[in-house]
C-alpha positions, 0 to 999 in steps of 0.5 A: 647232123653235127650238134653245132650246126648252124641256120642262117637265111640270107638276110640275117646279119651280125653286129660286129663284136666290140673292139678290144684295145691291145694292152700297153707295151714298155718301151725299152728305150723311153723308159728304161733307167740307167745302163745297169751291168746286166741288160734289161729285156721289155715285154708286152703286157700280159693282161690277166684273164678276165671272165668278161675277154670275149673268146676268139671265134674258132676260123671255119674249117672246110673239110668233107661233108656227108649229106643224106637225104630221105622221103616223106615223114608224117608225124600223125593223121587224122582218122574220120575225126580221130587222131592217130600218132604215128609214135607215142610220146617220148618214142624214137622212131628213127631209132632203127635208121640211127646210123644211116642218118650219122652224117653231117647234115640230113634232110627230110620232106615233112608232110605234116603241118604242125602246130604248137598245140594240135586240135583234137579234131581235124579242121577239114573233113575228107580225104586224108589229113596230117598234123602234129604238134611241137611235142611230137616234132621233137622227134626231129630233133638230132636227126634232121637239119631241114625239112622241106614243107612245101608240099601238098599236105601243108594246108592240112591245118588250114591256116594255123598251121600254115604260118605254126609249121616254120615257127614250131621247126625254127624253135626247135632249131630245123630249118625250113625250105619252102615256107609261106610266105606273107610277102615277096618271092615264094621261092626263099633260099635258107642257108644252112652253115656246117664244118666250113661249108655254106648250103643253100636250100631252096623247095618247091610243090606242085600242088596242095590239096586244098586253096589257101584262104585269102591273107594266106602266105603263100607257098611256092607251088608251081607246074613241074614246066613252070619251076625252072623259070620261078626257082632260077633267079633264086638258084643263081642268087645263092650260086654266087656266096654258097658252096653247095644248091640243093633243090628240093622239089614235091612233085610227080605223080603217086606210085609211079615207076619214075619221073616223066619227061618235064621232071627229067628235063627240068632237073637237067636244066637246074643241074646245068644252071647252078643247083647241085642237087635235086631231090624229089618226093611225092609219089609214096615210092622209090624213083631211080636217080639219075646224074646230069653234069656235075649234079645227081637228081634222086626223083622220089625218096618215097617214104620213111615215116608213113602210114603206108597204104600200098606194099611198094612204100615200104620200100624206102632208103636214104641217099647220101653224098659226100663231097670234098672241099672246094668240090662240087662235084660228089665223091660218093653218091650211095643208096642205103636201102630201109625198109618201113615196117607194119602198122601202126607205127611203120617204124623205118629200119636198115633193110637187110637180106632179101629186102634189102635185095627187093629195095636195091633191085628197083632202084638199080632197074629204075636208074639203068632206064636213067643211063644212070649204073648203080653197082652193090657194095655191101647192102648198098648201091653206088654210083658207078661212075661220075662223069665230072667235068675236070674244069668245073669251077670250085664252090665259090664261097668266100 
């Protein structure tokens, strides 16, 4: 992610910059003196430099983008009553995925709510509950543009948390897709801008692990039936003004071997109705991906920061997606194999040898059930061949 990224939402505006006057010019042949023997040539005013000239605003410029996009990252957990960080202060987890998350924008599924200051004890008492405070979401920061926290595990805070999560991630500047919301559609678009291009972010979940309280904002949360019909007013919303629509949807169930058939036929219909991308979390493993249009779904990034509890989820990657200008279609999907290592930490690493070999065979074997063919180059996957509809319209950002 580049440094100068910018968030926006769709409802922010800007005042227009104060108009400057255009110095004076000398009119050569209203104050000129007397012929001399030698011509006289005027020139425009130059004025002298001034700390207070606004700086003209650089013109965007749109070339290639690099998306990346993996699974779900606690941050730490409740144990009993205990708390248990997943990294000590100061600690960089990602440390051993430094150079598969060099792109221009990469984006992750936060389960964890946060707050500005974590209690000491967790609100609720069975089950398994997340959390984590601003110092350790700072472990976020140059690495993860967004992070989706629509998810099963955002009442874990109950509500402090609920309403903390967005404020905690806008401070340090990471966008949120599927925050509650206090009032009006769940279902929010947040735009990102990068290198020229408009992203439009939209995220979803299919359940929580808990209610919300009464006065809760609300989270979008929907049956895998229901997202087509809640999210489409959104997607062809967003369709109109950005480049590029990425669904993120938490959905599916736990350590499975792939989507279910309303997952698929969901995520046909979005790829065929406006969204570019869909890309799933939920079921702590890896899932197949799977191409529909001019789009690609990734149904399950599995994990990547997390307190694993089965053998399969440390199997882990990151899918990264490169487009040309005006493109919509990718030219370059690729699966970059990670593997999670052992407690506590679960630290994620750039898999090599025989487990990079054990991730690609899954996930290869999982989207060949999917008509979708991966081919290795290097310790990656690629897909093989993108069927792309020539005609397909450009992106239609102005």
């Amino acid at each position: 992610m580049l440094p100068g990224a910018m968030l926006l939402s769709l409802t922010a505006c800007s005042s227009p910059a104060s108009a400057v006057q255009p110095p004076p010019r000398v009119d050569p042949q209203v104050s000129a003196p007397a012929p001399a023997p030698a011509p006289v040539v005027a020139a425009a005013i130059k004025p002298a430099p001034s700390d207070m000239s606004p700086a003209p605003a650089p013109a965007p410029v749109k070339g290639p983008l690099e998306l990346a996009f993996v699974g779900d990252i606690i941050l730490g957990k409740y144990k009993l009553r205990e708390y248990a960080p997943l990294f000590a202060p100061g600690e960089d987890p990602f440390a051993g995925v430094a150079e598969l998350l060099k792109v221009d924008v990469a984006i992750a599924n936060l389960e964890t709510p946060l707050m500005h200051t974590r209690p000491g004890k967790s609100p609720i008492y069975i089950g398994s509950r997340f959390g984590a405070d601003k110092a350790a979401a700072r472990a976020l920061v140059g690495k993860f543009a967004a992070v989706s926290v629509a998810n099963n595990h955002a009442l874990d805070l109950l509500t402090p948390g609920l309403k903390e999560t967005p404020e905690v991630l806008r401070e340090l500047g990471i966008a949120a897709p599927g925050a509650a919301k206090a009032d009006g559609d769940p279902v929010a678009v947040v735009t990102l801008e990068e290198a020229g291009w408009r992203l439009a972010l939209l995220s979803a979940t299919t359940w929580t692990n808990r209610p919300p309280a009464p006065g809760d904002p609300a989270l979008p949360v929907y049956r895998t039936s229901e997202m087509r019909r809640k999210l489409q007013p959104a997607i062809s919303a967003a369709r109109a003004d950005h480049d590029l629509v990425i669904v993120l949807l938490h959905w599916g169930q736990e350590y499975t071997d792939g989507p279910d058939s309303a997952m698929r036929i969901t995520a046909q219909k979005l790829l065929e109705n406006g969204a570019d991308l869909v890309v799933g979390h939920h079921p702590h493993v890896l899932h197949g991906v799977e191409h529909h249009a001019r789009g690609l779904a990734a149904y399950s990034m599995g994990n990547f920061l997390f307190a694993n509890t089965d053998e399969r989820s440390r199997l882990s990657g990151v899918l990264r997606v490169r487009y040309q200008p005006g493109q919509r279609c990718p030219e370059r999907a690729s699966f970059h194999p990670v593997w999670l290592g052992e407690g506590p930490g679960y630290r994620p690493a750039a898999a090599t040898g025989d487990e990079a070999k054990q991730i690609r065979d899954r996930v290869a074997s999982l989207s060949k059930k999917l008509k979708t063919p991966l081919t290795a180059d290097g310790e990656a996957l690629v897909v093989e061949t993108w069927r792309c509809d020539p005609a397909a319209p450009a992106a239609t950002s102005k």
